[in-house]
C-alpha positions as CSV (number, residue, x, y, z in Angstrom):
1,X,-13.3,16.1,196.5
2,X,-15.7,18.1,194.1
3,X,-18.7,16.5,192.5
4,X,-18.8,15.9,188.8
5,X,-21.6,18.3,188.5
6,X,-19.0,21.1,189.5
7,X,-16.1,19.6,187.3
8,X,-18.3,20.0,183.8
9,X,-19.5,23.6,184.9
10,X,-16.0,24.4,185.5
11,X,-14.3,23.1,182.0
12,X,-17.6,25.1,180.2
13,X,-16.9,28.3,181.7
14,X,-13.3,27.7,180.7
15,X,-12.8,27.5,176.4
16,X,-8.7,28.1,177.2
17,X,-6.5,25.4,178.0
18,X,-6.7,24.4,182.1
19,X,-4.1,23.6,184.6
20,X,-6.9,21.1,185.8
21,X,-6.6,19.7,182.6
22,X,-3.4,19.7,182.1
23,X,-2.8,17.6,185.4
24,X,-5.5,15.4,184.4
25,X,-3.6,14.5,181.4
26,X,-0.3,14.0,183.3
27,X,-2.1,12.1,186.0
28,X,-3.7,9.8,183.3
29,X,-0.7,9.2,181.3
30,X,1.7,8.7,184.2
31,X,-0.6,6.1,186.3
32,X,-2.0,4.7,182.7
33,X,-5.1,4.6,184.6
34,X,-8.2,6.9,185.1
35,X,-9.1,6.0,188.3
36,X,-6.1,5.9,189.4
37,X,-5.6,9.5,187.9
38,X,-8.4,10.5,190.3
39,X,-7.5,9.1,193.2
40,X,-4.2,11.1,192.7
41,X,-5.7,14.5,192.1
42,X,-8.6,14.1,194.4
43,X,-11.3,14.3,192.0
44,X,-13.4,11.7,190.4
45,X,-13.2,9.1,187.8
46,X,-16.0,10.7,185.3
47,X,-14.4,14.4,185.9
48,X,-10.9,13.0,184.9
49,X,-12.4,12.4,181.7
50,X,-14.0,15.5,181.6
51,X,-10.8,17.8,181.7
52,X,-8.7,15.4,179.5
53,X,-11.8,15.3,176.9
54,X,-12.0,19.5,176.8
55,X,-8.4,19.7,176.5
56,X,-8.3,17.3,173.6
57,X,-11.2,19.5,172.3
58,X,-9.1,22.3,172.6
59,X,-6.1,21.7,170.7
60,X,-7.9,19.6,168.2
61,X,-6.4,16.4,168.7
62,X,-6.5,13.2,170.8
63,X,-3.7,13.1,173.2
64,X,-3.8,9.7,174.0
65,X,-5.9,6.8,173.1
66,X,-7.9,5.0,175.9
67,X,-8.2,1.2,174.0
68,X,-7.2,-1.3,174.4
69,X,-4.6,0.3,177.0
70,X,-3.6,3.6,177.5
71,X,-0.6,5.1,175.0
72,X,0.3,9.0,174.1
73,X,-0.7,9.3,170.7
74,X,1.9,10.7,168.4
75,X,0.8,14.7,169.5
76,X,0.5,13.4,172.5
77,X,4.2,12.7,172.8
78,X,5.1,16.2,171.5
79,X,3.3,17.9,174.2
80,X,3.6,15.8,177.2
81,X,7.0,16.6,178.6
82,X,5.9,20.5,177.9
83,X,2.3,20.0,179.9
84,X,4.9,18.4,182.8
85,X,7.0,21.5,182.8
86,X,4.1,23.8,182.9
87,X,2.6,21.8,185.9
88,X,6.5,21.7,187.4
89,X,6.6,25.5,186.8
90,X,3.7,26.4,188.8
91,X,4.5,23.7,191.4
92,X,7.8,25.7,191.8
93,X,5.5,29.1,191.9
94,X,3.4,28.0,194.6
95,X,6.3,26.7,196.6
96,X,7.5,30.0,196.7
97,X,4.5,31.6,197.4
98,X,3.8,29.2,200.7
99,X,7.3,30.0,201.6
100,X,8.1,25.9,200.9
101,X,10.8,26.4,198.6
102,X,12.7,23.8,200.2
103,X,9.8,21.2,199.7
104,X,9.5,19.2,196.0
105,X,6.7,17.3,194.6
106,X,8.7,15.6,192.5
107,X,8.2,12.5,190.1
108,X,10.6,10.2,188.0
109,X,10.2,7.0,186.6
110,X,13.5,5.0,186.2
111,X,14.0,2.0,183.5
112,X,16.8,0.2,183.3
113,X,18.6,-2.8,182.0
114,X,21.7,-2.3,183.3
115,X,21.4,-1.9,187.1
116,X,24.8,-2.1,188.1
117,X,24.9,1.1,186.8
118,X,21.7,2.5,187.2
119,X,21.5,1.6,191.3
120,X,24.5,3.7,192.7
121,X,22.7,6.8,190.4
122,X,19.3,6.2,192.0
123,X,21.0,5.6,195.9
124,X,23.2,9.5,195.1
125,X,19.8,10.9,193.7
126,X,17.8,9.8,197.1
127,X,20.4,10.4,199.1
128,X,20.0,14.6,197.5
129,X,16.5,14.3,197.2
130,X,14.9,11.9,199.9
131,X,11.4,12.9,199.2
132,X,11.2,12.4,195.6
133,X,8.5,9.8,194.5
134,X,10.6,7.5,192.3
135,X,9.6,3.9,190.7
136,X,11.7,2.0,188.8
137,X,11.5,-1.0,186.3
138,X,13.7,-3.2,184.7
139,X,13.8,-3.9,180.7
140,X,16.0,-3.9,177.7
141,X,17.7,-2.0,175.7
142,X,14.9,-2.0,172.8
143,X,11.6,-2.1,175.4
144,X,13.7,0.8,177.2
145,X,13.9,3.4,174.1
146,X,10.3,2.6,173.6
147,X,9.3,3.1,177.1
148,X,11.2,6.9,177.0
149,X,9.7,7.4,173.5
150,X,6.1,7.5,174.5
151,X,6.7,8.8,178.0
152,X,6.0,5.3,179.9
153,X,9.5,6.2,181.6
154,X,11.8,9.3,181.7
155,X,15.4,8.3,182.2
156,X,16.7,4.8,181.1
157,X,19.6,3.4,182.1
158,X,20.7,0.8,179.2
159,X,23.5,0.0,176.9
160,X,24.1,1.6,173.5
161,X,26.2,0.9,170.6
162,X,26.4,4.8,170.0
163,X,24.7,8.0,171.7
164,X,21.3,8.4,169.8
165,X,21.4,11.8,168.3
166,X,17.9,13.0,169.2
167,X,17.6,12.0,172.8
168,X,19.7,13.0,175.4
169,X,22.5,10.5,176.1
170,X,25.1,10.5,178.9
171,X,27.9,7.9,179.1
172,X,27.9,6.4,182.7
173,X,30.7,3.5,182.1
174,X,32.7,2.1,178.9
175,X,32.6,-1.4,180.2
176,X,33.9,-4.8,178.2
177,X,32.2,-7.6,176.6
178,X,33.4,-10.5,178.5
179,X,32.4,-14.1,178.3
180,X,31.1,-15.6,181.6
181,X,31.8,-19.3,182.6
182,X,31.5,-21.2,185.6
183,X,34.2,-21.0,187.9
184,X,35.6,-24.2,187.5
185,X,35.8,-24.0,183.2
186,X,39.2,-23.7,181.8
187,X,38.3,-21.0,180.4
188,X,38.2,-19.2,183.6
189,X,42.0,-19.3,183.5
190,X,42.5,-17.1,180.3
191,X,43.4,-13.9,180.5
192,X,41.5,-12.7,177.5
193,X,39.1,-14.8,175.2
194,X,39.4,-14.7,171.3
195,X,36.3,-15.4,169.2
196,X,37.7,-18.6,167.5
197,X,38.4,-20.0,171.1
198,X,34.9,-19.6,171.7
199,X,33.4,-21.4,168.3
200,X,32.3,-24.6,170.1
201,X,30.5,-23.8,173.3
202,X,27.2,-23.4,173.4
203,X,25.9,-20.1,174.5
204,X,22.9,-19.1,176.7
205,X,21.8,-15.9,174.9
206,X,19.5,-12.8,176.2
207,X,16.5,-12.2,175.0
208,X,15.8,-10.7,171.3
209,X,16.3,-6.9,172.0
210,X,19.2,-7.2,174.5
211,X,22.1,-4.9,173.3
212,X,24.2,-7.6,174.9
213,X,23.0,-9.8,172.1
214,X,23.5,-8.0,170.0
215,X,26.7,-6.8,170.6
216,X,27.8,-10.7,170.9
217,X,26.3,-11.5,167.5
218,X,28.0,-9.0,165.8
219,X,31.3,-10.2,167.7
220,X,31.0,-13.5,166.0
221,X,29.7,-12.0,162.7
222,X,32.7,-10.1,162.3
223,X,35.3,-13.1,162.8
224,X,33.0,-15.1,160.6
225,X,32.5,-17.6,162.9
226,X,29.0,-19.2,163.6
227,X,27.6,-18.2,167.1
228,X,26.3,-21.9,168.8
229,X,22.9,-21.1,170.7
230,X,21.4,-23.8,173.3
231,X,18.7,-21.0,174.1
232,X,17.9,-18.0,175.0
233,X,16.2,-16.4,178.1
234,X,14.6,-13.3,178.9
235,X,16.7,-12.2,181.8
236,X,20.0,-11.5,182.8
237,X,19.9,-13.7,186.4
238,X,18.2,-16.2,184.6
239,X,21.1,-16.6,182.3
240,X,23.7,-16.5,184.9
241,X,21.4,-19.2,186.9
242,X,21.5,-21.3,183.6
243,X,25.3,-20.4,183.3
244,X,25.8,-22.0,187.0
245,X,23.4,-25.1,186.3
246,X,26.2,-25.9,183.4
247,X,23.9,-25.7,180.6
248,X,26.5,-23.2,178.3
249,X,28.6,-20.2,178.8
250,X,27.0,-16.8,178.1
251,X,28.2,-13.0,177.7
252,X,27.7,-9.6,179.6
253,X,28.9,-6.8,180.2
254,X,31.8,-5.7,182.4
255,X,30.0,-5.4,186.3
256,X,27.2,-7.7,185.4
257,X,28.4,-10.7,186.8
258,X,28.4,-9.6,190.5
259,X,30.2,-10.5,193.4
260,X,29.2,-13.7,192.5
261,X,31.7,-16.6,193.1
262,X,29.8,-18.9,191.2
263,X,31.1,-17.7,187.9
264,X,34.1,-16.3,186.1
265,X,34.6,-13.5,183.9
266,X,37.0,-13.5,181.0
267,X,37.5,-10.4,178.4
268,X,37.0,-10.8,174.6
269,X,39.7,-10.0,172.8
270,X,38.4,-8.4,170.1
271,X,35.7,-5.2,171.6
272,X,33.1,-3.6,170.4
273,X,34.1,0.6,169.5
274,X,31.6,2.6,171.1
275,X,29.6,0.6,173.4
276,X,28.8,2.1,176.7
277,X,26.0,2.6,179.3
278,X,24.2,5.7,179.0
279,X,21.4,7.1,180.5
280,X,19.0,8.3,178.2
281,X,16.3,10.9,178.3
282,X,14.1,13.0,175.9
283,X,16.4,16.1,175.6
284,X,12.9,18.4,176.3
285,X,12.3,16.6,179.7
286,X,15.6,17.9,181.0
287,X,13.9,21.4,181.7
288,X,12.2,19.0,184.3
289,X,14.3,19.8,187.7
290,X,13.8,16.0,188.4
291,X,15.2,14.8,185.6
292,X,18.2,17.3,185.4
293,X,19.2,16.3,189.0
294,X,19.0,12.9,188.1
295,X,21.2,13.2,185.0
296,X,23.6,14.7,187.1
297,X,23.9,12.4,189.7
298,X,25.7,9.9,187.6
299,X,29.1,11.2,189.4
C-alpha cells in the first residue's frame, strides 16, 4: 500500500486524466464508499480522495456528490459506464500481456424484481463465468430504472409495460396477469377470471411502484370497475403470506406464484398488450464484456 505522501506527488506530476483515478472513481461509485474504495484498490482512504478530486479538477466538473450519501451527478452518469470500459479495456490488455487471457476480473451488479426470471439467467451466467464477482438485489420496477439510471446497478431484471426506447431492453418472458387465491377459494376452479367477477374481493396490492400494480389498476380502470384495496405491502412473499393468512386475493405475474401449493393461480381474461419481463441495461454499458455476456445468457 503506498503512503498518501506518494499518492499527491503522483496526481501533481500528472495534469492528464489517470487510470489511478479513473479506478478511484469506479471503486467509489461501485462500493458507494471511500474506504471501502480503498480497501479495494489497496491504497488509502485520504489518497482515494485525492485521485477522484484531480480528476474532477480535470474535466471541470463534480462526478459525484459525497453528501449526504454518495450519487453520480448528472456528468457523472454520462461518463461512468465509459471510465468502466476504459478500466475493462486495459484489464483485457494486461491479461494478454501476463499471458492470462483466460482469467476475468469481472464485476456486475444484478437488480431484480422478478426473480423467477432473473435466477435461471444469473445460474447460466455463473455456470459460463464461475469467477465473476456478482451481487444482486431485489427491488421494483420504478426503484430498479432508478438504480440502472445512476449506475447503482447494471442489468435489471423487471417487468415493463413496453421496451424503454433509450435503454437497452431484452424480452425474457411474455407472462399473464393472473389473480392468485388460496387454494381452497372458488375461484381457484375457474378457468379464466373476468374483471367484473373480481369487483368484490378485496385485494392485497404491491407496493406503489410495482409494475404489477400497476398493470392491475389499469385492468380495473379499463372495465370501469372500482379496484377494492384491504392494503398494500411492500413485497411480493409478503403478499402471498397475506394471500395464504386469508386476508384478500392479490395479482402477479405468470411464474410468481411458485411451486407453492398453498395458492392457486387463475388467468385474467382480459390482458394487458405489451407486458413482459425484460432485462434492462444502459445501451453504453453493453461494450462491458460482463454485461454483454450476461444479456446473452437469457437463452
Amino acid at each position: 500500500m503506498t503512503n498518501i505522501r506518494e499518492e499527491i506527488d503522483t496526481v501533481a506530476r500528472d495534469a492528464n486524466i489517470s487510470l489511478a483515478s479513473l479506478r478511484a472513481f469506479v471503486a467509489v461509485v461501485e462500493e458507494l464508499n471511500f474506504s471501502l474504495a480503498a480497501q479495494r484498490l489497496g491504497v488509502t482512504q485520504p489518497g482515494i480522495s485525492v485521485q477522484l478530486a484531480a480528476l474532477e479538477r480535470t474535466c471541470g466538473f463534480m462526478l459525484c456528490t459525497r453528501k449526504p450519501q454518495i450519487a453520480l451527478t448528472a456528468e457523472g452518469q454520462t461518463l461512468f459506464v465509459k471510465a468502466r470500459l476504459i478500466l475493462d479495456q486495459v484489464t483485457d490488455f494486461e491479461n494478454h500481456v501476463d499471458g492470462l487471457q483466460n482469467s476475468m476480473d469481472w464485476r456486475i451488479r444484478i437488480g431484480m424484481s422478478a426473480p423467477f426470471a432473473a435466477l435461471p439467467m444469473i445460474a447460466r451466467y455463473l455456470a459460463k463465468y464461475p469467477d465473476v464477482d456478482l451481487k444482486t438485489q431485489l427491488g421494483n420496477t420504478t426503484s430498479l430504472l432508478e438504480d440502472v439510471a445512476q449506475c447503482r446497478i447494471d442489468v435489471g431484471v423487471m417487468a415493463l409495460r413496453e421496451p424503454i426506447a433509450n435503454l437497452a431492453c431484452k424480452l425474457l418472458s411474455a407472462p399473464l396477469l393472473v389473480a392468485c387465491v388460496r387454494a381452497s377459494d372458488p375461484i381457484a376452479k375457474m378457468k379464466k377470471v373476468r374483471v367484473r367477477d373480481l369487483a368484490n374481493q378485496s385485494f392485497i396490492l404491491r407496493e406503489k411502484g410495482s409494475l404489477t400494480r400497476q398493470v392491475l389498476e389499469a385492468t380495473f380502470a379499463a372495465e370501469s370497475e372500482t379496484l377494492r384495496s384491504r392494503f398494500a405491502l411492500g413485497s411480493r412473499e409478503s403478499v402471498k403470506e397475506a394471500v395464504a393468512a386469508g386476508l384478500g386475493i392479490t395479482a402477479l405475474f405468470e411464474g410468481e406464484e411458485g411451486n407453492d401449493t398453498r395458492f392457486a393461480t387463475v388467468p385474467f381474461q382480459s390482458q394487458p398488450k405489451g407486458v413482459g419481463v425484460f432485462a434492462v441495461a444502459l445501451k453504453d454499458s453493453l461494450a462491458l464484456p460482463s454485461i454483454r455476456a450476461f444479456m446473452a445468457s437469457s437463452t
